[in-house]
C-alpha positions in Angstrom: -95.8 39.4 98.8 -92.3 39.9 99.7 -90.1 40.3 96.2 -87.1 37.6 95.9 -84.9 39.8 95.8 -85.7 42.2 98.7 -83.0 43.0 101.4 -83.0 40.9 104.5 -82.3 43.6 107.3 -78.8 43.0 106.8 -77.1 46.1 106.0 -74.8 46.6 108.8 -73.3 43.2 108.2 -72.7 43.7 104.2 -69.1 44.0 104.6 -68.8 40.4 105.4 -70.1 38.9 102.6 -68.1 38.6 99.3 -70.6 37.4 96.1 -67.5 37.1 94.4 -66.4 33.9 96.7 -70.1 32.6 96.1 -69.8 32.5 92.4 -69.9 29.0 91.3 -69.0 29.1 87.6 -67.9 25.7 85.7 -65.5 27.7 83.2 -65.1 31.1 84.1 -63.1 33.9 81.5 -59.4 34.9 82.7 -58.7 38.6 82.7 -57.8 38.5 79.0 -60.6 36.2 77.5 -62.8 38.9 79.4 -60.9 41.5 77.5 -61.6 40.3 74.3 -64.9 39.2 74.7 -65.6 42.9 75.8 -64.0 44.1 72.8 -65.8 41.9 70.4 -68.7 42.7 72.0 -69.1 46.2 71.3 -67.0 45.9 67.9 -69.6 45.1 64.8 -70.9 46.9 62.3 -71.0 50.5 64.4 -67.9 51.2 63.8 -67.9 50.8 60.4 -70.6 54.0 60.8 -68.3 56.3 62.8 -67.3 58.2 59.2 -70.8 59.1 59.1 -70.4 60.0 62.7 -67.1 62.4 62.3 -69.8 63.7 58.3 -71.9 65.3 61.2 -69.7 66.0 63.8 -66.6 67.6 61.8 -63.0 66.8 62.1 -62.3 68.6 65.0 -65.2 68.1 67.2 -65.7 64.3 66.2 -62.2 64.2 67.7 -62.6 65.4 71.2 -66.5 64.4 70.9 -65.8 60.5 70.4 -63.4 60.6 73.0 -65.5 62.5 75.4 -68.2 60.3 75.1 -66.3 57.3 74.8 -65.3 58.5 78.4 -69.4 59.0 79.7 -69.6 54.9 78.4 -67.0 54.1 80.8 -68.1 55.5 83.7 -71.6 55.0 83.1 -70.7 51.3 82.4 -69.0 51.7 86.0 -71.6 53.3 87.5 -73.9 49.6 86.3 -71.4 47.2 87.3 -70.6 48.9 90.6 -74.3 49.1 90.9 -74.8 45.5 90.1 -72.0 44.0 92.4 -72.9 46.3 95.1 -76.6 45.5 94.9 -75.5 41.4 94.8 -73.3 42.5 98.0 -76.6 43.4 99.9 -78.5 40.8 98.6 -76.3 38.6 99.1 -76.3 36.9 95.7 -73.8 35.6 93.3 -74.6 37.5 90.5 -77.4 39.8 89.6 -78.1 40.3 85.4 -79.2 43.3 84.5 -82.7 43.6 84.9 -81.7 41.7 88.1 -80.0 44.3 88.8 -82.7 46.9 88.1 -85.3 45.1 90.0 -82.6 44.8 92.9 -82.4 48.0 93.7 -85.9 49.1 93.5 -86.5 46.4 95.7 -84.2 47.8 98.3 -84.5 52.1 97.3 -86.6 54.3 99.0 -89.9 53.3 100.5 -92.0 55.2 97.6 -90.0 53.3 95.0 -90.0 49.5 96.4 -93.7 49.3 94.4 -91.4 50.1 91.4 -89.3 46.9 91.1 -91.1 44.5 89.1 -91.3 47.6 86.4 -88.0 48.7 86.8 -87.2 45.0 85.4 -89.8 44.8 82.9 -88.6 48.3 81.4 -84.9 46.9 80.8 -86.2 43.8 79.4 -88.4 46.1 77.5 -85.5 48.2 75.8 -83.2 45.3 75.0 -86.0 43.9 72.8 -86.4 47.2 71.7 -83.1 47.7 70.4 -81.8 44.4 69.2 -85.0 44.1 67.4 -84.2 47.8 65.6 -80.3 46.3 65.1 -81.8 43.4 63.4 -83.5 45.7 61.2 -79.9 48.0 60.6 -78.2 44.2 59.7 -81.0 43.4 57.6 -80.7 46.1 55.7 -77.1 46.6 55.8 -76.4 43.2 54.4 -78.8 44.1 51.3 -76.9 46.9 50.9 -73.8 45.7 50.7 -75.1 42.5 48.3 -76.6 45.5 45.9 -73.5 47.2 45.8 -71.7 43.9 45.0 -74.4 42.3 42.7 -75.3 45.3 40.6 -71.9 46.3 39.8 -70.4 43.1 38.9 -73.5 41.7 36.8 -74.8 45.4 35.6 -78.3 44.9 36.9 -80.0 48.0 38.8 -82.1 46.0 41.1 -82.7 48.1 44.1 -82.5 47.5 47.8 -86.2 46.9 49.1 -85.4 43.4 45.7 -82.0 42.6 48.3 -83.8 42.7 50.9 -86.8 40.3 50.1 -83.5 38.1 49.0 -81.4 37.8 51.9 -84.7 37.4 53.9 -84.3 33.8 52.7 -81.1 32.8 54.1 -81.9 34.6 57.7 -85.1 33.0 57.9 -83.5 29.8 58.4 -80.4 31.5 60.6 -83.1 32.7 63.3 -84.5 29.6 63.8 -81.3 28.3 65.8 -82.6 28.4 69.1 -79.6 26.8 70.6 -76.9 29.1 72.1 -74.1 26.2 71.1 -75.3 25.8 67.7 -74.5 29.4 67.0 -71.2 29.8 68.6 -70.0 28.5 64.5 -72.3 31.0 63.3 -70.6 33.6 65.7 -66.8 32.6 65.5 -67.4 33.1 61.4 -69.1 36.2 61.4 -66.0 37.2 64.0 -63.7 36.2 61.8 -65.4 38.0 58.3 -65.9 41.3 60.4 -62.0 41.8 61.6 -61.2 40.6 58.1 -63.6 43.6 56.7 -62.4 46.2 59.0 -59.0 45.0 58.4 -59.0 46.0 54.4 -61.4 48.8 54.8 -58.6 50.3 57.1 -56.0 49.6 55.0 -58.2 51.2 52.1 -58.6 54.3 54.3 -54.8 54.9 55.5 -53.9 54.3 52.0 -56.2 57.2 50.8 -54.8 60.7 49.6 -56.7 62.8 51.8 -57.7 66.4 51.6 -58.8 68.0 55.0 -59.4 71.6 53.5 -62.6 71.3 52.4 -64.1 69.2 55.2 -66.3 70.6 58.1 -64.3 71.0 61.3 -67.2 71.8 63.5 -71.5 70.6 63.2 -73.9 72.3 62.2 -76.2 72.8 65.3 -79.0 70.4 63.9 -76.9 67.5 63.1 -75.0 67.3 66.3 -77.7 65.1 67.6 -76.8 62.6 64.8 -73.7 63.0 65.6 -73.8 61.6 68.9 -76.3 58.6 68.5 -73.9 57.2 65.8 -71.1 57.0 68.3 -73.7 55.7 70.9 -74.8 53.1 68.4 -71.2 52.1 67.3 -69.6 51.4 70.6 -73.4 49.9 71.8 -72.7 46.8 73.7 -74.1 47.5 77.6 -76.3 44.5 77.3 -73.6 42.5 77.0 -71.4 43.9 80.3 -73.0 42.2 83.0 -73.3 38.8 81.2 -69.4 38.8 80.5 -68.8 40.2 84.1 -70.6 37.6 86.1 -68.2 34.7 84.2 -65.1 36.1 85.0 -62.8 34.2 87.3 -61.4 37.7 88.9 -64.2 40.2 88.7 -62.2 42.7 90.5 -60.3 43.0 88.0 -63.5 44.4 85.7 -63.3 47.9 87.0 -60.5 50.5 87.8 -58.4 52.2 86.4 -56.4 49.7 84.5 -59.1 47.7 84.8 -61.0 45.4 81.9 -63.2 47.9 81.0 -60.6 51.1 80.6 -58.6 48.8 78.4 -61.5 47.9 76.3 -63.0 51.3 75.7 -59.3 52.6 75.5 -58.7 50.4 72.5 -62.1 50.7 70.8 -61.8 54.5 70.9 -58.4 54.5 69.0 -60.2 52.5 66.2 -63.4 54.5 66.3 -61.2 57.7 66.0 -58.8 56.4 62.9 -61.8 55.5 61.7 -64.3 58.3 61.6 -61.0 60.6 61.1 -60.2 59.0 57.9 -63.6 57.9 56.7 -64.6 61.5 57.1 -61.4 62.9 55.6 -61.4 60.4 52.7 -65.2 60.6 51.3 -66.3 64.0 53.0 -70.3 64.8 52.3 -70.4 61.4 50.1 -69.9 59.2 53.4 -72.7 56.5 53.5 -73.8 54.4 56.4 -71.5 52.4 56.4 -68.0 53.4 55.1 -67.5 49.8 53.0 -70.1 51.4 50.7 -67.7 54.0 50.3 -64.9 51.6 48.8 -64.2 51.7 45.3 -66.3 49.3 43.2 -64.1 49.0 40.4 -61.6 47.0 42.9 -61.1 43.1 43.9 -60.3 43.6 46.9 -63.0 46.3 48.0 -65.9 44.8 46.5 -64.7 41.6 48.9 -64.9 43.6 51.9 -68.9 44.9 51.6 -69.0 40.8 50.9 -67.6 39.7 53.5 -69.4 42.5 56.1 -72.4 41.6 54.4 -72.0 37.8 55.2 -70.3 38.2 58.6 -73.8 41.0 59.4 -75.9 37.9 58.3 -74.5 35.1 60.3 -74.2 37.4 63.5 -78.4 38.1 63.0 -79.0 34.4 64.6 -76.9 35.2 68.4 -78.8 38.6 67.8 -81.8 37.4 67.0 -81.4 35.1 70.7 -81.8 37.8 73.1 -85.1 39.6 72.1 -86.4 36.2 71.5 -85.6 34.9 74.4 -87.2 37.9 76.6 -90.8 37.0 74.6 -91.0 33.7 75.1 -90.0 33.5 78.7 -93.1 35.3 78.9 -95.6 33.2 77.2 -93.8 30.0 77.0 -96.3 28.8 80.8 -99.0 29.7 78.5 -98.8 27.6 75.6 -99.3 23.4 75.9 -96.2 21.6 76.1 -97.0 19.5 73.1 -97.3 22.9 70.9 -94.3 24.8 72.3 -91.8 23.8 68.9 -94.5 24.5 66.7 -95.7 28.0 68.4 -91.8 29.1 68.2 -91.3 28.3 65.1 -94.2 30.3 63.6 -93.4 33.4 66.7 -89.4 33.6 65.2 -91.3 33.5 61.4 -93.7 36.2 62.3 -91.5 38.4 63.9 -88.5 37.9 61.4 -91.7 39.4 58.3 -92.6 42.2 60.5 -89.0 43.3 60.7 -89.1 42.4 56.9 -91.9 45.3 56.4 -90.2 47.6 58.5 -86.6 47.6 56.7 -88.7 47.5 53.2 -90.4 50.3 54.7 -87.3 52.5 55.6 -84.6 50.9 53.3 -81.9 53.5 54.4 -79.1 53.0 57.1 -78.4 56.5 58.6 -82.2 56.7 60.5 -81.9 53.2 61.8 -78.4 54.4 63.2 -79.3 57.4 64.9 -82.3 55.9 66.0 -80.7 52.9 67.9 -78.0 55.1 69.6 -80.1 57.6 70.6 -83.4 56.4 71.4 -81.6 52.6 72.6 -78.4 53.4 73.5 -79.4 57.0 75.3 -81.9 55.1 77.5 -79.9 52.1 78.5 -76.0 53.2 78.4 -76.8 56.8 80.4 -80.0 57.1 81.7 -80.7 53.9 83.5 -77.1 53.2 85.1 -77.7 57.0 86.4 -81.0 56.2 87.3 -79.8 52.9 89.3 -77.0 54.6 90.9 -79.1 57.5 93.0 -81.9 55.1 93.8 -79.2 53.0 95.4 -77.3 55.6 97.0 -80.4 57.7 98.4 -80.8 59.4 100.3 -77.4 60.1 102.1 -74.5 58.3 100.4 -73.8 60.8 97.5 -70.4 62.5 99.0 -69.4 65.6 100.2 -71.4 68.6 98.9 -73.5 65.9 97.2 -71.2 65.9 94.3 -72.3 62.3 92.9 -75.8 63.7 93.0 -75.0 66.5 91.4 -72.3 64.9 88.4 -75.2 62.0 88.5 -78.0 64.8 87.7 -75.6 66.3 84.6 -75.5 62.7 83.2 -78.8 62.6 82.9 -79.3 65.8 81.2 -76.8 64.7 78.8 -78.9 61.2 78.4 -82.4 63.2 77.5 -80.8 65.4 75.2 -79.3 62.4 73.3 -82.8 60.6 73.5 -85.2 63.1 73.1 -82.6 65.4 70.2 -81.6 62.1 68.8 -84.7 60.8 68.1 -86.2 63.6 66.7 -83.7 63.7 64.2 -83.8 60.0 63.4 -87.6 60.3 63.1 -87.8 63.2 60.4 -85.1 61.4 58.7 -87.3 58.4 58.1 -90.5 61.1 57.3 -88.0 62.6 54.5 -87.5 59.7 52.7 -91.5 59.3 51.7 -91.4 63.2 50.5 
């Protein structure tokens, strides 16, 4: 059976068709609403975790290291989008998503990979669910946290985490059953708002420090460098939401580049991660937590507010997260259940699902493995190795430039992508084993 979205022996006239004049979108983002929604989408929690980030990296080498791999997220988040549009070009399609995208251009590779396509779709699908399902479980328990730190200090109780998490399972159990994308926009534009104001007085907290750089590590020890470079992975994560913005923009040629959309973005995001982890790092040293709000004083107002309010503003963002891996399961049984049973069935699904989570974070009630483990095992698979991957199969076997130098920079990305996955989640693995010895 031929696959939808197989070429139609039209190669040699791809020049003359432009998806981008075949985009029909009722209210497509200017150049600066795509901006911020790029920016928004990659700025949550993570970066609250980039002191932990610059704990195992050093000062000196989380420096250039954020910055180098902020600059391997650009281009790898080029190499998808140039993928993607160029893919749509010789399909001639609108828009491709992105395991569209995937499935695209297996469809149209080399003969021995066409069989591929259906899997090369199923496996991005598969680590989306993956990995928002694992950043559920980091919000889950990073608003317990934060409510413990709040609660037990300001009543002088010593309940402990796994008691905050059963507790704040309550409110979320009702936020994940919005299954309307409208009816969370509220939820969204809150949690928005509660974030910036977070990061907002945690910065002002951290530039306010005296800080001592003398006895800090410069450089990482060999065995957390790993560590270090799935927290920045996890903290600028966002990939899954590139293509989605991209294919609403009114001028999507103005997405990469240079000066395009996506330089800015990461440009700005990298100066905040830096100040961030710089300070963070500089300010708390070896007692950096998981998140640096858990670092604030407790004995102040205005600190105690802000692990409140990124608690809340975690809480409320769980139900847009929640969306997307829901979303991918029950497209895929929803032909399977009666139509009359449909409401009930999801109902109990987003239930189940939201206790299993439930028994996971009360199983590993620690941020730090939960972080390295999304940015390494999530973020190393879908940021570097798959927009790689996509770009050769599309290029084979001839179009790699002169001395096959995309090929061979393409090849190094990779290597960088395995050691970050396999390294990464090693790491994040015997973390979580430590914490039951």
């Amino acid at each position: 059976m031929t696959n939808h979205l197989e070429l139609v022996d039209k190669r040699d006239d791809d020049d003359e068709y432009d998806p981008f004049l075949d985009r029909k979108i009722a209210k497509p983002n200017s150049t600066t609403g795509t901006l911020i929604h790029l920016i928004k989408g990659s700025l949550g929690t993570g970066i609250l975790a980039m002191p932990l980030a610059f704990k195992n990296g050093g000062l000196v080498f989380g420096l250039i290291g954020t910055i180098a791999i902020c600059f391997i997220y650009v281009h790898c988040v080029q190499l998808l989008v140039g993928t993607s549009q160029k893919a749509c070009k010789r399909c001639r399609l609108a828009v491709l998503g992105f395991a569209e995208t995937a499935e695209a251009v297996f469809a149209n590779g080399p003969p021995l990979l066409r069989s591929y396509s259906n899997f090369a779709r199923n496996y991005i699908d598969f680590m989306i669910l993956i990995q928002s399902l694992l950043t559920l479980c980091l919000f889950q328990i990073f608003v317990a946290s934060s409510l413990r730190d709040v609660v037990n200090n300001q009543q002088q109780i010593e309940w402990s985490t796994l008691a905050y998490i059963a507790l704040v399972t309550i409110p979320i159990a009702f936020i994940t059953q919005i299954r309307v994308l409208k009816y969370l926009v509220p939820f969204s534009a809150l949690a928005n708002a509660l974030m910036i104001t977070a990061f907002g007085i945690t910065l002002y907290f951290l530039l306010s420090e005296r800080i001592s750089i003398g006895d800090k590590n410069f450089w990482p020890e060999w065995n957390k460098l790993p560590f270090f470079m799935s927290t920045v992975l996890y903290a600028i994560q966002g990939i899954r939401y590139v293509l989605p913005i991209e294919n609403n923009m009114k001028h999507p040629e103005h997405f990469l580049g240079i000066c395009g959309v996506l330089s800015k973005a990461i440009g700005f995001l990298t100066v905040l991660y830096v100040v961030t982890g710089f300070f963070g790092y500089a300010c708390y040293g070896e007692d950096t937590k998981g998140s640096v709000t858990l670092n604030l004083p407790k004995q102040n107002g205005l600190a105690e507010s802000t692990r409140l309010l990124a608690g809340i503003a975690a809480m409320f963002s769980m139900g847009l997260s929640y969306y997307v891996p829901m979303d991918i399961i029950w497209r895929r049984i929803e032909n399977r259940i009666p139509k009359e049973r449909r409401n009930l069935i999801q109902i109990a699904l987003r239930f189940i699902v939201l206790i299993l989570l439930t028994g996971v974070t009360i199983g590993v009630p620690e941020l730090e493995p939960f972080v390295g483990l999304v940015g390494s095992f999530c973020s190393g698979n879908l940021v570097v190795l798959v927009p790689v991957a996509l770009d050769v199969v599309f290029r084979w076997p001839d179009n790699f430039g002169k001395y096959q130098w995309r090929l061979v920079k393409n090849c190094l990305l990779g290597l960088f992508g395995l050691v970050v996955l396999v390294s990464g989640t090693i790491s994040s693995i015997q973390n979580i084993i430590a914490i039951y010895k």
